[in-house]
PAMARDO-466438 format. One record per residue (C-alpha): residue number from 1; residue in three letters; x, y, z. Coordinates in pm, 1 decimal, decimal comma. Example, Ala and Ser with C-alpha at 12.3 -4.5 7.8 and 13.67 -1.06 7.14 Angstrom:
% residues 2
+-----+------+----------+----------+----------+
: seq : type :        u :        v :        w :
+-----+------+----------+----------+----------+
:   1 :  Ala :   1230,0 :   -450,0 :    780,0 :
:   2 :  Ser :   1367,0 :   -106,0 :    714,0 :
+-----+------+----------+----------+----------+
% end
This chain:
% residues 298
+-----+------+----------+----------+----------+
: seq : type :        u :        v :        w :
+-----+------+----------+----------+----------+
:   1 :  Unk :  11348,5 :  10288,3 :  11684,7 :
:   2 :  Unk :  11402,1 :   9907,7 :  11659,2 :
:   3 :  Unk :  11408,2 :   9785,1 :  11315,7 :
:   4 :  Unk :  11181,1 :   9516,0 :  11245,2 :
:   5 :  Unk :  11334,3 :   9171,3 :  11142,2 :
:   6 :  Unk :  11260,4 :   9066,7 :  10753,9 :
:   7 :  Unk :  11344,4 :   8853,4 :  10489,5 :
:   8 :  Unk :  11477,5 :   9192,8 :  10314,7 :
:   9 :  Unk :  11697,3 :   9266,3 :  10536,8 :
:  10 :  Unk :  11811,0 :   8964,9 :  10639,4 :
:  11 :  Unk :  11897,7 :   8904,0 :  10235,9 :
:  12 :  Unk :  12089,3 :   9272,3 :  10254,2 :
:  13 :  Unk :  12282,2 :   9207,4 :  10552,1 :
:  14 :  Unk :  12424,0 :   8855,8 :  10365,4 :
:  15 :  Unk :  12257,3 :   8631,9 :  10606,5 :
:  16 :  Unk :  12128,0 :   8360,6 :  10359,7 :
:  17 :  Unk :  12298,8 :   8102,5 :  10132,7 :
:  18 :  Unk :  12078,2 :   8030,0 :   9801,8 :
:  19 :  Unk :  12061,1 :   8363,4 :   9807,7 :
:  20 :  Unk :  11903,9 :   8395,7 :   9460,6 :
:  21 :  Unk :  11604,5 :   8140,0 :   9586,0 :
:  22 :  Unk :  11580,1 :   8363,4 :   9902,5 :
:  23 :  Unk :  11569,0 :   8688,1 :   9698,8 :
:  24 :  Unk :  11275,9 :   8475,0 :   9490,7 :
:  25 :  Unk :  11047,8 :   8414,8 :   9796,4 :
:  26 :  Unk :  11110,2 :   8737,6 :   9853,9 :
:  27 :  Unk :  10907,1 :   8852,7 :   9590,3 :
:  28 :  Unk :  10607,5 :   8629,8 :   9641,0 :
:  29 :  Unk :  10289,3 :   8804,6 :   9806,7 :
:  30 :  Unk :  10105,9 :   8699,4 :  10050,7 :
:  31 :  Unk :   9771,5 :   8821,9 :  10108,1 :
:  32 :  Unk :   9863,0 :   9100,3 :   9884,1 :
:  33 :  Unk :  10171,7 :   9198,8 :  10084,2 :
:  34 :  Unk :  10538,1 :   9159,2 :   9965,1 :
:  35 :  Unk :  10676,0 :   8850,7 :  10140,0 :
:  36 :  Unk :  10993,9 :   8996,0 :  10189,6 :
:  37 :  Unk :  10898,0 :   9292,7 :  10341,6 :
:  38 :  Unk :  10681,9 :   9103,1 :  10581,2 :
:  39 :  Unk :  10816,1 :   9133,5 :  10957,7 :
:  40 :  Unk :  10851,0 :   8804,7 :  11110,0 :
:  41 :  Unk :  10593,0 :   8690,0 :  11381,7 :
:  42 :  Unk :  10756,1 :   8485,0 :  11623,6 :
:  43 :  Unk :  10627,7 :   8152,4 :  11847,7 :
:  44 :  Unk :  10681,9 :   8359,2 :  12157,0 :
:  45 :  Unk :  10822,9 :   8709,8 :  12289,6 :
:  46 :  Unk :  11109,4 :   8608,1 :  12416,8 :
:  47 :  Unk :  11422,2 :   8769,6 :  12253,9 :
:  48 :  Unk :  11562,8 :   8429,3 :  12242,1 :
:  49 :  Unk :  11274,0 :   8243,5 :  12020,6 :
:  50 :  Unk :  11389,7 :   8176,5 :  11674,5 :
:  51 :  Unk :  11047,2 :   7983,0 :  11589,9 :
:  52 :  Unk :  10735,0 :   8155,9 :  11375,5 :
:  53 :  Unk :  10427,3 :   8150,4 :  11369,8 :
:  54 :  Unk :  10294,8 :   7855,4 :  11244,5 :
:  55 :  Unk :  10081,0 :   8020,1 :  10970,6 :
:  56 :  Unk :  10392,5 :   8243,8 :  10869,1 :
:  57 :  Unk :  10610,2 :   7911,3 :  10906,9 :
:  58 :  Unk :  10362,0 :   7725,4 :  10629,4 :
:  59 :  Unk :  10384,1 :   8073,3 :  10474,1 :
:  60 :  Unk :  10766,1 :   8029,8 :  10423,7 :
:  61 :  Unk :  10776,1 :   7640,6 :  10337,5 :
:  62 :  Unk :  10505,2 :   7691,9 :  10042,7 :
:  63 :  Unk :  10717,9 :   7985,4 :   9881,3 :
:  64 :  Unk :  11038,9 :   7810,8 :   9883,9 :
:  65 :  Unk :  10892,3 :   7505,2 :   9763,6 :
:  66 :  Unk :  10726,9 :   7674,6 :   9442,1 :
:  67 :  Unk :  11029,0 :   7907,9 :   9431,7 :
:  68 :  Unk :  11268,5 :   7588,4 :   9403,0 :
:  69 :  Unk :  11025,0 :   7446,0 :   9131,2 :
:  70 :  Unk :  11122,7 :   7794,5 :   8918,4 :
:  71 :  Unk :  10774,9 :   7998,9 :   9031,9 :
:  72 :  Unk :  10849,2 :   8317,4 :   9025,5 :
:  73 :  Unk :  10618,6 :   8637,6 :   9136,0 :
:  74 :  Unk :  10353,4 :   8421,3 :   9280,4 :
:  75 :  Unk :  10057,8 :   8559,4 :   9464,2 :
:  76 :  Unk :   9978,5 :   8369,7 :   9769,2 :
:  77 :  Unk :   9617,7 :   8358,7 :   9972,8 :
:  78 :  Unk :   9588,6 :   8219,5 :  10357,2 :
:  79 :  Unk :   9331,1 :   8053,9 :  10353,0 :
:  80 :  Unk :   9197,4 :   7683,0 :  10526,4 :
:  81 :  Unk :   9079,6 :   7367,2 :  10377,6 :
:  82 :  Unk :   9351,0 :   7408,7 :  10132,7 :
:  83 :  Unk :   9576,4 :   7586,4 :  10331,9 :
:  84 :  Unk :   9636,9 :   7886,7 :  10062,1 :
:  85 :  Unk :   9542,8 :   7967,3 :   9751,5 :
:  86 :  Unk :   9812,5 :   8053,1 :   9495,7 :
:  87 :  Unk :   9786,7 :   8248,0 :   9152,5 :
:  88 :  Unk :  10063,3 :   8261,3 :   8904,8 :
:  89 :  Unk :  10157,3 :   8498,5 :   8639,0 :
:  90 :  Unk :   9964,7 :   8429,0 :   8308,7 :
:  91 :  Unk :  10346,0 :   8340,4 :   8127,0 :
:  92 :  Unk :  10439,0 :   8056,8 :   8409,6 :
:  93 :  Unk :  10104,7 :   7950,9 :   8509,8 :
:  94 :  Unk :  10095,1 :   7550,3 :   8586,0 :
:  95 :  Unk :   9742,4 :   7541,9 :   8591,9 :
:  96 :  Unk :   9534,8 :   7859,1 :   8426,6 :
:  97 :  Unk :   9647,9 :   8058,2 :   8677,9 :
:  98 :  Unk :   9559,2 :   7975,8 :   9032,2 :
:  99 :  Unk :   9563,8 :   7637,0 :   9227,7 :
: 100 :  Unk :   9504,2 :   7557,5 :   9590,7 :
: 101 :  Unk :   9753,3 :   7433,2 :   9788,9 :
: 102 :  Unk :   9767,6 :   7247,0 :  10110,8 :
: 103 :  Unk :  10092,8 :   7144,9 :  10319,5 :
: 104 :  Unk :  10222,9 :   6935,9 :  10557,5 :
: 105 :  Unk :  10537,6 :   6878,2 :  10740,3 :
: 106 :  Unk :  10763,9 :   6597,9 :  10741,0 :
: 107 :  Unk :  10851,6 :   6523,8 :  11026,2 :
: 108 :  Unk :  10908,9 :   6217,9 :  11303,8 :
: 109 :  Unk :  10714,4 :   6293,4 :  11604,3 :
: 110 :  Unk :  10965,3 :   6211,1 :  11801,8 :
: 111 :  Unk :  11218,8 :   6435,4 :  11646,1 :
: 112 :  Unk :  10975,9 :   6734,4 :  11620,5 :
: 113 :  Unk :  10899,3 :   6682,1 :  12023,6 :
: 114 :  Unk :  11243,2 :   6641,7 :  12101,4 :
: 115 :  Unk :  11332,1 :   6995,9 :  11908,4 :
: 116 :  Unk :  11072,9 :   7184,4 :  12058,2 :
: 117 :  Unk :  11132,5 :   7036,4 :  12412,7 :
: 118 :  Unk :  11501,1 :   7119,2 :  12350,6 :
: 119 :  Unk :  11382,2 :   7464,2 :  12240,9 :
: 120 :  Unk :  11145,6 :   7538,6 :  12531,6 :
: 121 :  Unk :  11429,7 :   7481,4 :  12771,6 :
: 122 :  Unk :  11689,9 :   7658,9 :  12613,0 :
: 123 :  Unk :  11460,6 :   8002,0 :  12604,8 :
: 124 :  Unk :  11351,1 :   7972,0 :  12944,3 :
: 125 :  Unk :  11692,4 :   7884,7 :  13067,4 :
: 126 :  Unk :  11837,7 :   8254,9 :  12894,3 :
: 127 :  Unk :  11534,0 :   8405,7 :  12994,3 :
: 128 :  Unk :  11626,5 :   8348,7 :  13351,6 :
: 129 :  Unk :  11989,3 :   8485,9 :  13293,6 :
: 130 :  Unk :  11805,5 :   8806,2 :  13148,5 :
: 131 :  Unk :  11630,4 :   8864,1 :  13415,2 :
: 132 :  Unk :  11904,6 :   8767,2 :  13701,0 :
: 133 :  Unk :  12246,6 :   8990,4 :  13758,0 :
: 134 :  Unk :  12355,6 :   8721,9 :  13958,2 :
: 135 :  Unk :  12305,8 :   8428,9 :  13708,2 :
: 136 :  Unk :  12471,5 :   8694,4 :  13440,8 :
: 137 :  Unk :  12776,2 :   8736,0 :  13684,9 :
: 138 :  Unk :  12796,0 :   8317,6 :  13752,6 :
: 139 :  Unk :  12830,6 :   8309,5 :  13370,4 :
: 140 :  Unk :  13084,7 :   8570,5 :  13249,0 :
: 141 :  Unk :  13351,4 :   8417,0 :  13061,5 :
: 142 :  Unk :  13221,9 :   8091,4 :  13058,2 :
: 143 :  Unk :  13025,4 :   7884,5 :  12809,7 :
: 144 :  Unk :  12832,1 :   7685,9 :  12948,9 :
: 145 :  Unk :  12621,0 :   7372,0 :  12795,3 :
: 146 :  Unk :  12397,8 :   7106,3 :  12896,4 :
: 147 :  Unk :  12287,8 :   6804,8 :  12683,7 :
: 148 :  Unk :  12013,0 :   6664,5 :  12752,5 :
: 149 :  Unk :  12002,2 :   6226,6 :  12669,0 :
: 150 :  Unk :  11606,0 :   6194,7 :  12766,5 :
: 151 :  Unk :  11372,8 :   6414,7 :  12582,5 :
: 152 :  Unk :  11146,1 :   6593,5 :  12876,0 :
: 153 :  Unk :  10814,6 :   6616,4 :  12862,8 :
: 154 :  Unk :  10654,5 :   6986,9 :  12941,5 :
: 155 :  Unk :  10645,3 :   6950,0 :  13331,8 :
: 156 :  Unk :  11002,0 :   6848,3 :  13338,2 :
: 157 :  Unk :  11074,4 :   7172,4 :  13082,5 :
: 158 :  Unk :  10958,7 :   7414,5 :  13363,4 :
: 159 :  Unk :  11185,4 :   7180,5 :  13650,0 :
: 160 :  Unk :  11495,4 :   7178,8 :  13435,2 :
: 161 :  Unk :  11463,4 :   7545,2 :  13339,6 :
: 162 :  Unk :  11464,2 :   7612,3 :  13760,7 :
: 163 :  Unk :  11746,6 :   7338,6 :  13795,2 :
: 164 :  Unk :  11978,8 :   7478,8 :  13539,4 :
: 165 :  Unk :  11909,7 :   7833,8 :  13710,5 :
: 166 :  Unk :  12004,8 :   7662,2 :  14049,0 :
: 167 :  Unk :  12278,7 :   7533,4 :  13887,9 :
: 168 :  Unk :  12416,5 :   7826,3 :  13708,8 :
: 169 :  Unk :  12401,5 :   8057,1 :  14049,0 :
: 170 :  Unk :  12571,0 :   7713,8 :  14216,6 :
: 171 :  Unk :  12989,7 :   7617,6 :  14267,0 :
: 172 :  Unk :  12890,2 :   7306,8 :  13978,0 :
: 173 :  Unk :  13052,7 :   7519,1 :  13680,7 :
: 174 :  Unk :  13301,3 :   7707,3 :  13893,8 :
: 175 :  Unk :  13586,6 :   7474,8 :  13709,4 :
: 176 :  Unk :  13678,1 :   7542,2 :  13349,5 :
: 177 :  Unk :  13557,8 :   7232,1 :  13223,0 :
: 178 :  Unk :  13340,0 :   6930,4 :  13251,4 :
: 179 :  Unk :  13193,2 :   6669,0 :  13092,5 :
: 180 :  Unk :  13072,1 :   6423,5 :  13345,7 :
: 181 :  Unk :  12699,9 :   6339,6 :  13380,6 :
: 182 :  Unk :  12538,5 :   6554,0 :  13648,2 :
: 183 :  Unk :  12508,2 :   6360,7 :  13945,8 :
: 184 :  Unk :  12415,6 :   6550,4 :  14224,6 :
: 185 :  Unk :  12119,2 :   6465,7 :  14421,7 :
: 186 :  Unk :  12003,2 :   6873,7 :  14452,8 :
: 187 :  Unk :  11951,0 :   6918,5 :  14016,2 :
: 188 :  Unk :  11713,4 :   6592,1 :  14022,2 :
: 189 :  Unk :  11526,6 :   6651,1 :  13693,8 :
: 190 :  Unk :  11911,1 :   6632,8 :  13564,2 :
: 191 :  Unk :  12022,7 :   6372,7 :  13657,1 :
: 192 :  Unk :  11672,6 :   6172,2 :  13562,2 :
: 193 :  Unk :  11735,1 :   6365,3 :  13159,9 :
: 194 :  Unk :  12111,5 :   6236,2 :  13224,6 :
: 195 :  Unk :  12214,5 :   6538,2 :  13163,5 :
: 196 :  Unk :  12579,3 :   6620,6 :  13037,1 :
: 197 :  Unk :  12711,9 :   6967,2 :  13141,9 :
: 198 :  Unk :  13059,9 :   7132,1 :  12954,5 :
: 199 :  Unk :  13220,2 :   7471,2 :  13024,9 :
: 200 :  Unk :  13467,8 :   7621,3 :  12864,5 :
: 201 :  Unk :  13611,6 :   7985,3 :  12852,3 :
: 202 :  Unk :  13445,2 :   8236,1 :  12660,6 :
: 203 :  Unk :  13463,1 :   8630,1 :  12648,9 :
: 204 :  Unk :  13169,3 :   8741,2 :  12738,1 :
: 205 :  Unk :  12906,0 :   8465,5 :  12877,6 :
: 206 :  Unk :  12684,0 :   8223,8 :  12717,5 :
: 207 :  Unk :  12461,4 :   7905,2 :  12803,7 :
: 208 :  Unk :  12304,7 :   7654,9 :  12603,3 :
: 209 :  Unk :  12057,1 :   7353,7 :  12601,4 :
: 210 :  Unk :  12092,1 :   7122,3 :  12336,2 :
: 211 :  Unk :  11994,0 :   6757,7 :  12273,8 :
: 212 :  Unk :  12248,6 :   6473,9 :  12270,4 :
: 213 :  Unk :  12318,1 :   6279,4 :  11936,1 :
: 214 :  Unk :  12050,5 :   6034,0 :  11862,4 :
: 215 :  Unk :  12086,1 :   5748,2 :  11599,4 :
: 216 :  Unk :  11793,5 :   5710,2 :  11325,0 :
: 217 :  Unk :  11711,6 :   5498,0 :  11014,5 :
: 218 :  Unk :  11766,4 :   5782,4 :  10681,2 :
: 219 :  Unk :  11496,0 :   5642,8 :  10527,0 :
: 220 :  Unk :  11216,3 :   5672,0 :  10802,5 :
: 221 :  Unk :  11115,1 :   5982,3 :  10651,4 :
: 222 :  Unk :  10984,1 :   5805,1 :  10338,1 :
: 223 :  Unk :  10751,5 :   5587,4 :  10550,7 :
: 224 :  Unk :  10644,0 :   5914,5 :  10771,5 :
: 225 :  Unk :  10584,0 :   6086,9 :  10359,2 :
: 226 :  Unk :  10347,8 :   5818,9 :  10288,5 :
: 227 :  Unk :  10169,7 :   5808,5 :  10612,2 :
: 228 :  Unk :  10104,5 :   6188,2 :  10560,6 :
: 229 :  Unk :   9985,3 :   6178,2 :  10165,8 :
: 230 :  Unk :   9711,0 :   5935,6 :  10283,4 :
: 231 :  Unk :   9584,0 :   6122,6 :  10567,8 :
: 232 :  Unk :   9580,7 :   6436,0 :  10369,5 :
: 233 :  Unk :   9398,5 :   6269,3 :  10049,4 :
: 234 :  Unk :   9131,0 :   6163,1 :  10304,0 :
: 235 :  Unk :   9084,9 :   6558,6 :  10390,4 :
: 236 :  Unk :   9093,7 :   6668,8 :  10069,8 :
: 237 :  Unk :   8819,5 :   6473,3 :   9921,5 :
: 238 :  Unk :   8601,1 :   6666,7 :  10146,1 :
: 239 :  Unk :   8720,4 :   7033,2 :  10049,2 :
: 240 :  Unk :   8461,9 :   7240,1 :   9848,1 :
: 241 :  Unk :   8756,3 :   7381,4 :   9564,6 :
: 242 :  Unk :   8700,9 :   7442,3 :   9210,9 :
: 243 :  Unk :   9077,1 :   7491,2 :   9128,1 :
: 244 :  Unk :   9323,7 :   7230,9 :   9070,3 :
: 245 :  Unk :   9484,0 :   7122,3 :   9408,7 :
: 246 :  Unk :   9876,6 :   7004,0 :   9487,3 :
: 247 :  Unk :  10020,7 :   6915,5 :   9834,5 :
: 248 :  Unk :  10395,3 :   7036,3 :   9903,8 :
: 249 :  Unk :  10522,8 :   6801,7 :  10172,6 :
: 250 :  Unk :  10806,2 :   7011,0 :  10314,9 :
: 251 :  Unk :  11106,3 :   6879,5 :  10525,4 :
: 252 :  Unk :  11165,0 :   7020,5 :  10873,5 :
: 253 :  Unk :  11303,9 :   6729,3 :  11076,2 :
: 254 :  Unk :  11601,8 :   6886,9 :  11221,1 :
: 255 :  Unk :  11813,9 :   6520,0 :  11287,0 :
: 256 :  Unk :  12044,9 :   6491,5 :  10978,2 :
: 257 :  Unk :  12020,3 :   6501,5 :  10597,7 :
: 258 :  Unk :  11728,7 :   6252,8 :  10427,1 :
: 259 :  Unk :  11823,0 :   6176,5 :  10104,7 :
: 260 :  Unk :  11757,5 :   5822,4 :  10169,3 :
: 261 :  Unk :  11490,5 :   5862,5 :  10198,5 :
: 262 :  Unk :  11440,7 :   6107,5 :   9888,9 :
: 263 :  Unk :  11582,1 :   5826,5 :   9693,9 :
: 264 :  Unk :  11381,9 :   5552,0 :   9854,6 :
: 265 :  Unk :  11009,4 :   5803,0 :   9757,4 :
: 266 :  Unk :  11133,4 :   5943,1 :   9374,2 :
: 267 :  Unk :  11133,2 :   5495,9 :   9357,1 :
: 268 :  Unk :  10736,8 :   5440,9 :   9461,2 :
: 269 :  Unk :  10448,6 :   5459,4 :   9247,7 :
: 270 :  Unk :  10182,8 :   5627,9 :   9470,2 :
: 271 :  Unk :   9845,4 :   5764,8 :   9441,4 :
: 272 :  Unk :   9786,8 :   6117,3 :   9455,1 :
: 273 :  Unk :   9412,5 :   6124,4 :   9397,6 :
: 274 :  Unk :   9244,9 :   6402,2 :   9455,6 :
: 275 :  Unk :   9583,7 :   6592,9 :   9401,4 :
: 276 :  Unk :   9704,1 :   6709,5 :   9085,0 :
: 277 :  Unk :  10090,2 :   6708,0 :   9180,7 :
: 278 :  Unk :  10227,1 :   6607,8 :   9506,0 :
: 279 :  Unk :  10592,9 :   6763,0 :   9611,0 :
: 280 :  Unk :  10830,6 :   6640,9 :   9882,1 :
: 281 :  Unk :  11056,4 :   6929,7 :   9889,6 :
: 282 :  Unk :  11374,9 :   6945,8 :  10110,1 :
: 283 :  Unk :  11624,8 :   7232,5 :  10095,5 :
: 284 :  Unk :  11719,9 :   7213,4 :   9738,6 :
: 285 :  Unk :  11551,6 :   6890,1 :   9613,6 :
: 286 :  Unk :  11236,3 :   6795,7 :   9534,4 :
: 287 :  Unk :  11035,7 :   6446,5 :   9401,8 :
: 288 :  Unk :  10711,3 :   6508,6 :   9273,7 :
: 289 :  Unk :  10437,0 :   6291,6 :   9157,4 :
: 290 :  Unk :  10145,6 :   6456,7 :   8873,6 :
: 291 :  Unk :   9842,4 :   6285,7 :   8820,5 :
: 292 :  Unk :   9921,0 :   6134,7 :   8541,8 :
: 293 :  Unk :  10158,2 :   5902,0 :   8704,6 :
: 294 :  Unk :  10491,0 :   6068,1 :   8562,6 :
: 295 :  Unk :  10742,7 :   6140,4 :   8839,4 :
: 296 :  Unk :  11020,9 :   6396,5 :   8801,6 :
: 297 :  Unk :  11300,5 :   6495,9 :   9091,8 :
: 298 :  Unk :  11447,3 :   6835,4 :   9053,9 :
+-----+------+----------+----------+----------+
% end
């Protein structure tokens, strides 16, 4: 019987780094269940999808977040319109033991379509080599990648998915290696995502979709963090709570490392009103705003 995939044994098997803030989250609950023992829900059923759920995602960000801030043991609540509820043991409670807790990703829209574009592609592509002896054969010994310079929108995911299967069955990665843009009239979708295909030898056999390198200002994200504290101070004035409320803006733009932008936010006086703390957490740091108007990075 197949093991199921969880934090705990993940953290067991070594997988992590900040191990000790992994083994933390661990021990959070979530709707009275141990987070770590919690098996994880994936986007899709593909044995190729590496994204969650999006309520186990949240799930995830919050914990890590709180556990980073030095919250230990917390008991989380799903929950809309705050997005959980969270309840703290009596000895480290930040406000007399349970808050609510709504959060929001930071992200660029065009870097969070480009991933998931990226993404769709890449599963549908290995899906197709799963299902195909031939494509499996084309493929042995070979790694094979595509990059991908225009980000497609979901019509041209399903055409590229079928061109790169055309492709992979075709004579186009017969020689060891390439690097030239795709330029054959038959893979059209390709050549209009100017496409960059590379083999190289590899035992066993392996394909990829990935995006090409994209330039971007580091401190974008700031601007994109203030966008997102208004629009969620809007909502929240409308929430029926009668616990104190914080917002964890969590990081998951997947272009680069944004401590400019870190920098540029822990710098700004904002308004958190109706929050009682705001964070901007991103994988080890944190800036965070209390009502009060005192600002702290950590």
């Amino acid at each position: 019987m197949k093991r199921a995939l969880t934090m705990d044994r993940l953290l067991a098997e070594g997988w992590f780094t900040r191990t000790a803030q992994w083994a933390a989250v661990a021990d959070f609950t979530i709707d009275g269940r141990r987070l770590g023992a919690e098996p994880y829900q994936l986007a899709s059923s593909s044995q190729h999808e590496t994204r969650l759920q999006q309520k186990q995602s949240e799930t995830f960000l919050v914990a890590h977040a709180l556990a980073h801030l030095g919250y230990r043991d917390v008991e989380l609540r799903a929950r809309e319109s705050p997005d959980f509820r969270a309840t703290f043991p009596i000895t480290a409670s930040p406000a007399n033991g349970t808050i609510g807790i709504e959060l929001a990703e930071l992200v660029e829209p065009d870097s969070a379509r480009w991933a998931n574009a990226v993404e769709n592609v890449r599963i549908g592509v290995r899906d197709a080599v799963d299902a195909d002896g031939t494509l499996r054969a084309a493929i042995s010994g070979r790694y094979v990648s595509l990059s991908l310079w225009r980000c497609p929108n979901r019509s041209a995911e399903r055409r590229l998915v079928r061109e790169i299967s055309e492709l992979l069955g075709s004579d186009a990665i017969a020689a060891e290696c390439h690097g030239n843009r795709i330029v054959d009239a038959r893979f059209r979708a390709l050549v209009e995502h100017w496409a960059h295909l590379h083999v190289t030898t590899f035992d066993g056999g392996y394909v990829d979709v990935t995006a090409s390198a994209h330039s971007f200002d580091p401190r974008s994200l700031a601007q994109v963090a203030l966008k997102v504290l208004e629009r969620k101070r809007k909502k929240a004035r409308d929430y029926d709570i009668t616990v104190p409320l914080w917002l964890i803006l969590s990081v998951t733009d997947q272009r680069g490392i944004f401590g400019d932008s870190l920098d540029l936010l822990e710098r700004l006086d904002v308004v958190i009103d109706p929050y009682e703390r705001v964070v901007v957490y991103n994988e080890g740091r944190a800036v965070i705003w209390n009502r009060d108007g005192l600002r702290r990075t950590g």
